[in-house]
N, C-alpha and C positions, 0 to 999 in steps of 0.2 A: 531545419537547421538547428532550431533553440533543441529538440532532444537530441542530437546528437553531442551539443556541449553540454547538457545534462549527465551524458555518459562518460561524456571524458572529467566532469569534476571530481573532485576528492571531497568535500568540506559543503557543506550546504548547511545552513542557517534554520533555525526553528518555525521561522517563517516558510521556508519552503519546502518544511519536513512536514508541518501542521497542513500545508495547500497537496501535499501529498497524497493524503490520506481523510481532508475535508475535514480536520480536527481544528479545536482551538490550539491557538501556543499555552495555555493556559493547560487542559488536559494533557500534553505534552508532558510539561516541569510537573505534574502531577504524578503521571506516573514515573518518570523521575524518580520520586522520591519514593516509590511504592516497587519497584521492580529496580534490584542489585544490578543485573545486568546491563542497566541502560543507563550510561554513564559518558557522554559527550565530552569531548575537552572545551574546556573553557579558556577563553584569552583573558589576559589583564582588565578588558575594560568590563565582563561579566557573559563578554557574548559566546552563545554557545554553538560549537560546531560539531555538527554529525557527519559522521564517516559512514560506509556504507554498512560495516556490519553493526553501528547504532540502528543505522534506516530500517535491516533487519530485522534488529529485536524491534523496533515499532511496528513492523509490519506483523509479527508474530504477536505480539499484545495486541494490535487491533482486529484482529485473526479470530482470537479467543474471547475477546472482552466485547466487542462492535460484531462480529458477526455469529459464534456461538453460542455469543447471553453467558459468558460464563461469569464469574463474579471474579473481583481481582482477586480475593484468596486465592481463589480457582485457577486463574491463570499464574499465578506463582506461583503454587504446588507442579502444575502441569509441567512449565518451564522447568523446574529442576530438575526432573527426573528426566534420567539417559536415555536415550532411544526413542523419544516420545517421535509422535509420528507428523506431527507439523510440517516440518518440512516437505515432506508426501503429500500433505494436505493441500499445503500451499502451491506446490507445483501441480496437482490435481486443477484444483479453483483457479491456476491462472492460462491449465490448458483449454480449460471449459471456457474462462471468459473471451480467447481469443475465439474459439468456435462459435460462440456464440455473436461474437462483432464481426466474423463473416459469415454466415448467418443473414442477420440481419442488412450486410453490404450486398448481397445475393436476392437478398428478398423484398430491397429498395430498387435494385434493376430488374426483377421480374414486373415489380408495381409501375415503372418507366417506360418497361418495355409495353405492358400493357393499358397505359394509359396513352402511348403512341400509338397504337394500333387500333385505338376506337375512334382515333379524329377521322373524321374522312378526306377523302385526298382530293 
């Protein structure tokens, strides 16, 4: 139930952008300041609210900086230029991790199945 109002939200919090992705809020407002594109709205009292194609572009910076080693020049030069192939990448890396977590649900009932079938009856 909680991901499915996940999916219906608009607006989520630094707090649940950072539990996202296993970052600090701190590394968050960091790159912030270090990547043009990643620009939140902010309310009057200072708090910051990400839309989905913020969540995005943090998903595209954690992409390049957290899992390719790239350096943040590195990933803002990458970021700007057209056509780059992230997006590919990313839909790649997340059709592997689903086969990869079944997979592994396949290879938790093999282990059931056969840890059943040594008791004896």
């Amino acid at each position: 139930m909680q991901k499915k109002n996940k999916e219906l939200k608009i607006h989520f919090s630094i707090g649940e952008v950072a539990e996202m992705f296993g970052l600090n809020e701190s590394t968050i407002r960091y790159w912030e300041k270090e990547f043009d594109m990643l620009k939140p709205s902010v309310v009057r009292n200072g708090t910051r609210k990400y839309n989905r194609n913020d969540i995005e572009v943090v998903r595209k910076i954690f992409f390049l900086v957290k899992k390719q080693k790239m350096t943040l020049e590195g990933a803002r030069a990458k970021l700007k230029v057209k056509g780059n192939d992230i997006d590919r990448q990313l839909v790649l890396l997340d059709s592997l991790e689903r086969v990869r977590a079944e997979l592994i649900s396949i290879k938790t009932a093999f282990d059931a199945a056969d840890i059943q079938s040594e008791q004896p009856e």
